[in-house]
C-alpha positions as CSV (number, residue, x, y, z in Angstrom):
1,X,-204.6,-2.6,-14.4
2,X,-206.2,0.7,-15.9
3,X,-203.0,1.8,-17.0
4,X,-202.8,-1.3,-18.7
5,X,-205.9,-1.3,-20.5
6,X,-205.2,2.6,-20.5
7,X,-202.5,1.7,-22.9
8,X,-203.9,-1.0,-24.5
9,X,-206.6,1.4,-25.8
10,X,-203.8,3.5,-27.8
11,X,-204.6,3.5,-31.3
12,X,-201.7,5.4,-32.8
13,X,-199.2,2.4,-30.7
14,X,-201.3,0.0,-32.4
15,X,-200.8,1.6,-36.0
16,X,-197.0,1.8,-35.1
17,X,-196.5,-1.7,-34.6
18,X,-198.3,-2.8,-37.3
19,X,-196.7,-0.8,-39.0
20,X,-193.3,-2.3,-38.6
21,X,-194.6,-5.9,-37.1
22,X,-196.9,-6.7,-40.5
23,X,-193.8,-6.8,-43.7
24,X,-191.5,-8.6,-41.0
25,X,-194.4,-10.9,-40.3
26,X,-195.0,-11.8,-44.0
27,X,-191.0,-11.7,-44.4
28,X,-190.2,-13.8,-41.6
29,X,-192.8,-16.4,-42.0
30,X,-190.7,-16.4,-45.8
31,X,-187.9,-17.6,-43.8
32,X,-189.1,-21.2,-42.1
33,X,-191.1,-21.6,-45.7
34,X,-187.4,-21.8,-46.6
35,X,-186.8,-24.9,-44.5
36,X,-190.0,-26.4,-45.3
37,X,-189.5,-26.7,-48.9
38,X,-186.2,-28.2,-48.4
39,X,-187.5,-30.2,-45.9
40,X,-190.8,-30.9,-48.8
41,X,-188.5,-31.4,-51.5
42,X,-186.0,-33.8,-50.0
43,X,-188.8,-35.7,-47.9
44,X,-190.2,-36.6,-51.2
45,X,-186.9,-38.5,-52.3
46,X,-186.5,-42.2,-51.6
47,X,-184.1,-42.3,-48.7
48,X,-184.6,-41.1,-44.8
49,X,-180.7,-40.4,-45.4
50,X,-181.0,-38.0,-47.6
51,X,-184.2,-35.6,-45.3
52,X,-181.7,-36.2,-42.1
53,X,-178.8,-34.8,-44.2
54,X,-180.2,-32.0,-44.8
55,X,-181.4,-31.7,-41.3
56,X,-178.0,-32.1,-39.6
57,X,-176.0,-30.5,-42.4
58,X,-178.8,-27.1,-41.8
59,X,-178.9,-27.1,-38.1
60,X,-174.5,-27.1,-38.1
61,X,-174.8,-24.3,-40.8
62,X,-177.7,-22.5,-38.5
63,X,-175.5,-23.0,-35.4
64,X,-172.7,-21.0,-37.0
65,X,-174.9,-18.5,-38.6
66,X,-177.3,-18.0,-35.4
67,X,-174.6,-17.8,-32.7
68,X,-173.5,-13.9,-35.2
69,X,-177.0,-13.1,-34.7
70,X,-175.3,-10.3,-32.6
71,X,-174.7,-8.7,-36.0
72,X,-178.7,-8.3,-36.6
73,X,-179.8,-7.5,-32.6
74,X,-177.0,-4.8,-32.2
75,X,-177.4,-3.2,-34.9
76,X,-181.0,-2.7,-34.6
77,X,-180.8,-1.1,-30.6
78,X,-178.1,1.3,-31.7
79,X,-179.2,1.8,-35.2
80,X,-183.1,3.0,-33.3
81,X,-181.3,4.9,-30.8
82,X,-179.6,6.7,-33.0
83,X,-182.9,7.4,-35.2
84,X,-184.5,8.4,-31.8
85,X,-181.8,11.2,-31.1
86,X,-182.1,12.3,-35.0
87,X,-178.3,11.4,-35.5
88,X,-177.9,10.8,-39.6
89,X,-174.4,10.1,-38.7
90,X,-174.4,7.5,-36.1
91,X,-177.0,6.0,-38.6
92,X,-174.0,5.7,-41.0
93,X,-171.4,4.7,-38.2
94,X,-173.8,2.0,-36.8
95,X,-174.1,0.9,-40.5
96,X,-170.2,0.3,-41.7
97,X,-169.8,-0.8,-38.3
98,X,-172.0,-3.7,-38.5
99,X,-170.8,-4.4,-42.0
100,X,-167.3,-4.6,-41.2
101,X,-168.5,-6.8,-39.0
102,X,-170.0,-9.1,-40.7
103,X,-167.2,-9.8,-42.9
104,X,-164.4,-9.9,-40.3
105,X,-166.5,-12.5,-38.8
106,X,-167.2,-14.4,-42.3
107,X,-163.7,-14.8,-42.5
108,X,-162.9,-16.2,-39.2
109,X,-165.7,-18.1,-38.9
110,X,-165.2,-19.4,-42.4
111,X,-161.5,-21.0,-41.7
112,X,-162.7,-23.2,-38.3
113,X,-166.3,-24.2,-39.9
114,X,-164.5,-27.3,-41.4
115,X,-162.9,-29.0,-38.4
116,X,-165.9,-27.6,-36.2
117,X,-168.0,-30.1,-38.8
118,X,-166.2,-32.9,-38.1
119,X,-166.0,-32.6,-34.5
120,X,-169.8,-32.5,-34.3
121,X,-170.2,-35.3,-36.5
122,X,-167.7,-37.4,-34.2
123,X,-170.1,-36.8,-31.5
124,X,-173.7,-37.3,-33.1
125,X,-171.7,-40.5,-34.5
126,X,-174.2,-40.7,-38.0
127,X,-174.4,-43.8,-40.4
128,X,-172.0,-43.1,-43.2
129,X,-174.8,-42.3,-46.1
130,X,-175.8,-39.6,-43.4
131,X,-172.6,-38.2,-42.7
132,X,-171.3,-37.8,-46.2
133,X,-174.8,-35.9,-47.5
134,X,-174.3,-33.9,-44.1
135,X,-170.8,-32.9,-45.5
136,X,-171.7,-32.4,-48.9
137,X,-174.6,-30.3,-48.1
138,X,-172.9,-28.1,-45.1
139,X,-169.1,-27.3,-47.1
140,X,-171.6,-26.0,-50.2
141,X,-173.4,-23.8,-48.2
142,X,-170.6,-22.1,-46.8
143,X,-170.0,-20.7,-49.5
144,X,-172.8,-18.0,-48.9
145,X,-171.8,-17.2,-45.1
146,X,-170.3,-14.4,-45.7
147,X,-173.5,-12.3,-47.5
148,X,-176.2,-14.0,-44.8
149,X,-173.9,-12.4,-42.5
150,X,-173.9,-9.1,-44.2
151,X,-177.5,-9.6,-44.5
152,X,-177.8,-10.0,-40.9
153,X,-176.4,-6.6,-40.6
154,X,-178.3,-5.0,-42.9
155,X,-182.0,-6.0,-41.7
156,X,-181.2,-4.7,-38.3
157,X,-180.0,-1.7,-39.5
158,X,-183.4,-1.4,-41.4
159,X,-185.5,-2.5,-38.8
160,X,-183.4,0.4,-36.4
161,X,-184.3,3.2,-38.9
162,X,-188.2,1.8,-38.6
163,X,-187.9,0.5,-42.4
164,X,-189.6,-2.6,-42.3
165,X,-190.1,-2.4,-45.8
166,X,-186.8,-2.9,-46.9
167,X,-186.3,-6.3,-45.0
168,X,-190.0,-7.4,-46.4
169,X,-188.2,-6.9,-49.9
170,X,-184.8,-8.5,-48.9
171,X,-186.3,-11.6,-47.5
172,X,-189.1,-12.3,-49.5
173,X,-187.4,-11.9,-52.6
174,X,-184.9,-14.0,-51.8
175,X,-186.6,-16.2,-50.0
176,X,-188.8,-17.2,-53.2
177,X,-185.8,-17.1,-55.1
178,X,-184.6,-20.5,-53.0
179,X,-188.3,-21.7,-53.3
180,X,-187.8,-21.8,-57.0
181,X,-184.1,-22.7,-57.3
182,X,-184.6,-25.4,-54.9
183,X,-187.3,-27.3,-56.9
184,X,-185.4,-26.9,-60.1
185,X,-182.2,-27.9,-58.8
186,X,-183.5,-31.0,-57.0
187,X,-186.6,-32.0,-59.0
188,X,-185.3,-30.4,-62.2
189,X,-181.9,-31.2,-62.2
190,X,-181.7,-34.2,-59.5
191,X,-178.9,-32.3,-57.7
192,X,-180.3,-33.5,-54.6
193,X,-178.8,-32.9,-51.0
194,X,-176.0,-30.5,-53.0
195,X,-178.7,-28.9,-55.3
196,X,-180.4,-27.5,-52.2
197,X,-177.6,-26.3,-50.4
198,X,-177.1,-24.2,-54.1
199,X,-180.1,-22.7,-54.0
200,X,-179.3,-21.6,-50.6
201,X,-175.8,-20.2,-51.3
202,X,-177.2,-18.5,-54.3
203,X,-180.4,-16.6,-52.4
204,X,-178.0,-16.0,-49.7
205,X,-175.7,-13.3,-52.1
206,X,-178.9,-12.5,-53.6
207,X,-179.9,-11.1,-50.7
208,X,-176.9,-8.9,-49.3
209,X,-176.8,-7.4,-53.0
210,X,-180.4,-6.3,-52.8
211,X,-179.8,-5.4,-49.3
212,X,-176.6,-2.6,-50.2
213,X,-179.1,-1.1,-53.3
214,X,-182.0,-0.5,-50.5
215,X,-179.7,1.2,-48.1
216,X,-179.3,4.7,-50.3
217,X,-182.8,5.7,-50.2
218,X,-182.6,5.2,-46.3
219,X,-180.0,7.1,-45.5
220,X,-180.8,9.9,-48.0
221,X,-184.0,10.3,-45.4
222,X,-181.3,10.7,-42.4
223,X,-179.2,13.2,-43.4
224,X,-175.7,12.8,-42.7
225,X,-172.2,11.5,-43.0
226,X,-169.8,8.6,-42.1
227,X,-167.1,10.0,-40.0
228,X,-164.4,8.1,-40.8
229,X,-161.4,9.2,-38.0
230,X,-164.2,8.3,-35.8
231,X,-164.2,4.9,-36.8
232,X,-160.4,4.5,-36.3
233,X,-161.1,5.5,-32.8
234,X,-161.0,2.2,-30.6
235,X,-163.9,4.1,-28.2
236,X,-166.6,4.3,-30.8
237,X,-166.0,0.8,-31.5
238,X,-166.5,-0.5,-27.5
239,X,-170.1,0.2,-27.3
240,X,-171.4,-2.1,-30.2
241,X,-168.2,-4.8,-29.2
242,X,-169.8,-4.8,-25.9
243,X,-172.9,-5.6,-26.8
244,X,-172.5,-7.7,-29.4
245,X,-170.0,-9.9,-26.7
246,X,-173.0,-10.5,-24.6
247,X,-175.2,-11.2,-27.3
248,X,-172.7,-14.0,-29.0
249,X,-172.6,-15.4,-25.9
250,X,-176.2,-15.7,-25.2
251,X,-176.7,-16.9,-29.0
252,X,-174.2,-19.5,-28.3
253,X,-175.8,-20.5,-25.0
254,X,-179.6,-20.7,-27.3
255,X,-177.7,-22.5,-30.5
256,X,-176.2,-24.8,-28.3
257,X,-179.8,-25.6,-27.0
258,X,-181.1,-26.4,-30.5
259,X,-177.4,-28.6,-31.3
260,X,-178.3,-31.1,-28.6
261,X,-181.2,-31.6,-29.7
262,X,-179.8,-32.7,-33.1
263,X,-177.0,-34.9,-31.6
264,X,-179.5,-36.7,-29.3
265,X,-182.0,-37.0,-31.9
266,X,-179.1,-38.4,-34.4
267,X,-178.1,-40.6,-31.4
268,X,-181.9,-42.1,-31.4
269,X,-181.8,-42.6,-35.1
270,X,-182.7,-41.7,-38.7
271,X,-186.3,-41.3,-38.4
272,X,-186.5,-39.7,-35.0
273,X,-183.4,-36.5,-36.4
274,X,-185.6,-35.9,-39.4
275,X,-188.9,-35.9,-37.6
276,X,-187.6,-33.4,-35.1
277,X,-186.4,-31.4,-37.6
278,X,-189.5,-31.6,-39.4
279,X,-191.7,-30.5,-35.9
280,X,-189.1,-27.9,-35.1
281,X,-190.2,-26.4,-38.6
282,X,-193.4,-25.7,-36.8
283,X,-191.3,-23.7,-34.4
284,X,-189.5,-22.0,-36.8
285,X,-192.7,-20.5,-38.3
286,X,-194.2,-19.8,-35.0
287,X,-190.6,-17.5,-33.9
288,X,-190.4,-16.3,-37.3
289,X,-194.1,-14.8,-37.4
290,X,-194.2,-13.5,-33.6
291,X,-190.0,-12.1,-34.3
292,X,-192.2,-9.5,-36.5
293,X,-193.8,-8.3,-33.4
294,X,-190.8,-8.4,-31.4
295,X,-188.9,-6.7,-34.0
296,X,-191.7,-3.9,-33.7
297,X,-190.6,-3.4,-29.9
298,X,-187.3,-3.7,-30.8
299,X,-187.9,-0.6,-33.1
300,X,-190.0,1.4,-30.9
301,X,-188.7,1.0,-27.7
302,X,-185.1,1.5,-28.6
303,X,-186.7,4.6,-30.4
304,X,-188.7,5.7,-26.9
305,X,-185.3,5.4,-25.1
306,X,-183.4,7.3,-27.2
307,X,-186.0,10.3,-27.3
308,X,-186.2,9.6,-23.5
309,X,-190.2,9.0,-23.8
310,X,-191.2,6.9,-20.9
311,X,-195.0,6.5,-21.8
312,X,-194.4,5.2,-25.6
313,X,-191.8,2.6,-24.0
314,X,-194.4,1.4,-21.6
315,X,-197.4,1.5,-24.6
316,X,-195.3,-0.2,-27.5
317,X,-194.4,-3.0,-24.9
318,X,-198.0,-3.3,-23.9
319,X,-199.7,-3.1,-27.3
320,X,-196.6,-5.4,-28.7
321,X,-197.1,-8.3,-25.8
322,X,-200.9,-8.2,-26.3
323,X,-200.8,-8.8,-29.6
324,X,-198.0,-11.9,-29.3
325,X,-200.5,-13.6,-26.9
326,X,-203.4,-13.8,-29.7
327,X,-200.5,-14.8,-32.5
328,X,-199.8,-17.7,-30.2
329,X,-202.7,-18.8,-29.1
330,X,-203.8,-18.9,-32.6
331,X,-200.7,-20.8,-33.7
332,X,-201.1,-23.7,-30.6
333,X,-204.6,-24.5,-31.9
334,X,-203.2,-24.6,-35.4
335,X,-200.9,-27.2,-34.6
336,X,-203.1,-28.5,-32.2
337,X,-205.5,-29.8,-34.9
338,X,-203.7,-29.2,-37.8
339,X,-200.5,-30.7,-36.9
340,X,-200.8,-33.8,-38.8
341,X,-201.5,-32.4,-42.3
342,X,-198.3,-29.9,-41.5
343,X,-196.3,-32.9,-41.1
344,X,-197.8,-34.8,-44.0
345,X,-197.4,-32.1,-45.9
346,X,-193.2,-32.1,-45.6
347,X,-192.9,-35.6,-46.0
348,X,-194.5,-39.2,-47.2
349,X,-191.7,-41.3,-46.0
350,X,-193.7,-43.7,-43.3
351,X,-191.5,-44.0,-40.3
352,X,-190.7,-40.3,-40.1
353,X,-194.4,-39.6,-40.5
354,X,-195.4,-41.7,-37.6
355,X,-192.5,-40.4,-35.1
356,X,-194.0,-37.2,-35.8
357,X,-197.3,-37.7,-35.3
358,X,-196.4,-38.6,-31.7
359,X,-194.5,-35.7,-30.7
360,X,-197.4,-33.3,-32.0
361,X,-199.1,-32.0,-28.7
362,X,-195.5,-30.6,-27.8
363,X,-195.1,-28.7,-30.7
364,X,-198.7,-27.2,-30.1
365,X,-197.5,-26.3,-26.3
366,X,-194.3,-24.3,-27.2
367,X,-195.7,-21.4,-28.9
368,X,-197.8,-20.8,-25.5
369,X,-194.5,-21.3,-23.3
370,X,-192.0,-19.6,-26.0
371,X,-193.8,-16.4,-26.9
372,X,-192.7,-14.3,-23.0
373,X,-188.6,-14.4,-23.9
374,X,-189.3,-13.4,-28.1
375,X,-191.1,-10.0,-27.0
376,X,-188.7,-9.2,-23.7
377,X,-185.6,-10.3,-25.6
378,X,-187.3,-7.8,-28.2
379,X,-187.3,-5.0,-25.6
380,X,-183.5,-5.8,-24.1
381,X,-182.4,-5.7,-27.8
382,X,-183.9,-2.4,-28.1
383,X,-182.8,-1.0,-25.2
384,X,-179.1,-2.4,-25.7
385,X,-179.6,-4.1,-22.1
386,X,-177.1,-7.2,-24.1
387,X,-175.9,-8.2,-20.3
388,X,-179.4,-8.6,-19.0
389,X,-180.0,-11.0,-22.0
390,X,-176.9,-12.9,-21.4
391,X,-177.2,-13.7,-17.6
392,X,-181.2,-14.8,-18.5
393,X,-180.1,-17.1,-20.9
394,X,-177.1,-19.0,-19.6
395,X,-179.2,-19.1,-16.1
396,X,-181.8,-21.3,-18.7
397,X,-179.4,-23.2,-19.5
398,X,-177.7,-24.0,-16.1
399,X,-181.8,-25.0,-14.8
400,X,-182.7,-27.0,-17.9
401,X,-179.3,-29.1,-18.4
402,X,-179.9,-31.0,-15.5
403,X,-183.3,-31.9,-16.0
404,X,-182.2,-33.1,-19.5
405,X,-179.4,-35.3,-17.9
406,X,-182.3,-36.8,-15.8
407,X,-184.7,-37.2,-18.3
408,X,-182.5,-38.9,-21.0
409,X,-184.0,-42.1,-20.2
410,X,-187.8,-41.2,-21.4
411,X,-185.5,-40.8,-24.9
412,X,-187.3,-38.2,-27.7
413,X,-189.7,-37.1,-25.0
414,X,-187.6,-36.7,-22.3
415,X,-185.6,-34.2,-24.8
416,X,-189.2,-32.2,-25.7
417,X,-189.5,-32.1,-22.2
418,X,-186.3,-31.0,-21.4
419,X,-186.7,-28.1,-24.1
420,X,-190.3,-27.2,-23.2
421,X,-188.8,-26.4,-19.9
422,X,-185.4,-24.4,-21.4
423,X,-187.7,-22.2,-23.3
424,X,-190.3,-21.7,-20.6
425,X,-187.3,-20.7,-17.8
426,X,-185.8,-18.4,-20.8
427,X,-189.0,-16.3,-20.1
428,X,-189.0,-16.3,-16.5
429,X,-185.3,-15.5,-16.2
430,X,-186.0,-12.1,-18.5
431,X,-189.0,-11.3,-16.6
432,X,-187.0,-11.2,-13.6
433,X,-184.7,-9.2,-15.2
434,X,-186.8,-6.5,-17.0
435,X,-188.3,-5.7,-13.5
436,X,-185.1,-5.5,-11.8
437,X,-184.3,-3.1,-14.2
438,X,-187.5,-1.3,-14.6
439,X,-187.4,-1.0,-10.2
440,X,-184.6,1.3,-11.0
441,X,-185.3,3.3,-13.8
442,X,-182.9,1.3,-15.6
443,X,-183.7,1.4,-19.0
444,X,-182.6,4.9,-19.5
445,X,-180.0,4.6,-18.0
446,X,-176.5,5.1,-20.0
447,X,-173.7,2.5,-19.7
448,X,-176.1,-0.4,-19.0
449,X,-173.2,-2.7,-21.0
């Protein structure tokens, strides 16, 4: 416990994660401010229809774009080792790397989204107003996968390097960019369910242009050069391929999570899909805003393992987790009594208002329950420990399916339940892990994946 406090006490660790955990706070929070006013915008139209459109067509579009997360959370671990060991040119392999990529998987992905639509929409079996805004809204934004992949790549790269400034800019200019685009294009312009996805597609390109314009000034503070026969080399690829295996797979494992709750919640009807979406905005803001402290040990632990510095590992995780507590307690009391006006906000439509309302006292319980797996994945992302992170979460998964299978009767709260306990096991699972790992001296050790 004194070395605890002994750490806690560090005021140079605190500075450092401020540092880098304050612009991705105010960037990240940009992100779920996103949803919200597409969430505001289209609540405030006449038709449930059209809110659940874009709630269905968004979370398809967010399963395909969050299962590449990979192309963020690998980049950042070896992007911060790299900086640790002062090696300008792994900075630039890690870089092209992740950029290649991006668009490799842009590409792929972009060929099987269509028929991956439909089958989904088979299965959540939508009224037809529903499933044609769901298609309309989901095939436009497409159209911008390819640069929010790209950006993906970039922001971890960034947030490797300790630049948190240059995602602050990315996203928040962006970000705003939507804001504005979204109201002209659906107020202005009555687009509607297409005019938002625009705004979207548009802000996503936006953003991977701004993105390749910050990178120069980086890399002209890490001196160096791209290699480029090392990159033909199938060796120097295996590493970040690894990695970013186990990563997919545990992003698929976590989307998957969040896509049954949409099918279920279609399955229960209009009102009760856009109401969860609409609560689940609440989450989004929470993980957005403590993801800037777990991008901070992301940063500075993958830079402490790369320099081989056991005592700023052990204070940046301490300083990092402290901090995350307070952020979450703060945000459970926020939704805790100001839950209603956040919903209010988003929509006037009646019946999605009132399923909302009763649902509110889980939303204030997950950011209390969620916050352990945000900061440890942050650490296993740092310390390119991608198996570890795998194994946690598809053990979740196999613990909370069943209870979901049992609990399907209790309908929209069996499924809060159900996910209260997924999210509260995903902690659990990585604790068990970072200790097993720490027992051993693990997380210097080479070759981990």
């Amino acid at each position: 416990m004194s070395l605890l406090l002994t750490d806690w006490r560090h005021r140079p660790t605190h500075h450092k994660v401020w540092a880098l955990a304050a612009p991705m706070i105010l960037s990240n929070i940009s992100v779920p401010l996103v949803a919200l006013v597409d969430s505001t915008v289209i609540g405030h139209l006449p038709h449930a229809h059209q809110l659940g459109s874009v709630a269905v067509g968004a979370s398809l579009y967010t399963l395909l774009v969050g299962v590449l997360g990979f192309l963020r959370m690998g980049s950042t671990g070896f992007a911060a080792q790299a900086a640790g060991r002062s090696d300008g040119d792994g900075l630039r392999q890690v870089l092209v790397q992740g950029l290649g990529l991006a668009l490799f998987f842009a590409l792929a992905l972009g060929l099987l989204a269509i028929p991956l639509s439909h089958l989904a929409l088979g299965l959540m079996q939508p009224g037809a107003e529903l499933a044609q805004g769901t298609r309309d809204f989901f095939t436009t934004r497409l159209l911008g996968l390819p640069a929010a992949l790209a950006t993906y790549a970039l922001v971890g790269w960034f947030l490797g390097t300790q630049n948190a400034r240059a995602p602050l800019l990315i996203l928040l200019t962006t970000n705003l960019l939507n804001i504005v685009l979204n109201l002209w294009f659906v107020l202005g312009l009555d687009w509607g369910v297409v005019g938002s996805a625009r705004a979207s597609v548009i802000s996503e390109w936006a953003a991977a242009l701004l993105g390749l314009a910050l990178t120069r000034p980086s890399l002209r503070a890490h001196p160096g050069r791209v290699v480029w026969p090392l990159l033909a080399r199938w060796q120097n690829w295996r590493p970040m391929l690894s990695v970013n295996r186990d990563i997919f797979i545990r992003s698929l494992a976590l989307q998957g999570v969040f896509f049954l709750i949409t099918v279920q919640g279609a399955r229960l009807g209009e009102a009760t899909v856009a109401a969860n979406a609409l609560l689940l905005n609440g989450l989004l803001v929470t993980a957005y805003a403590l993801d800037g402290l777990a991008h901070a040990v992301e940063a500075l632990c993958g830079h402490a393992i790369g320099a081989g510095n056991r005592d700023a590992l052990r204070r940046s995780l301490t300083v990092a987790s402290g901090w995350s507590l307070i952020a979450s307690l703060g945000f459970a009391l926020l939704f805790l009594f100001g839950g209603h006006l956040f919903i209010a906000l988003q929509t006037d439509i009646p019946s999605v208002r009132e399923t909302a309302f009763e649902y509110l006292p889980y939303l204030a319980l997950l950011p209390l329950i969620a916050v352990w797996s945000y900061v440890l994945d942050g650490l296993f992302i740092g310390a390119t420990r991608a198996r570890e992170m795998r194994d946690a979460m598809l053990l979740s998964v196999v613990i909370a399916l069943p209870f979901a299978w049992m609990a399907r009767d209790l309908g929209n709260h069996g499924l809060w339940l159900a996910f209260l306990l997924f999210m509260a096991v995903r902690g659990v699972t990585l604790g068990v892990m970072g200790w097993r790992l720490q027992r051993r001296d693990g997380w210097f050790a080479q070759g981990g994946n």
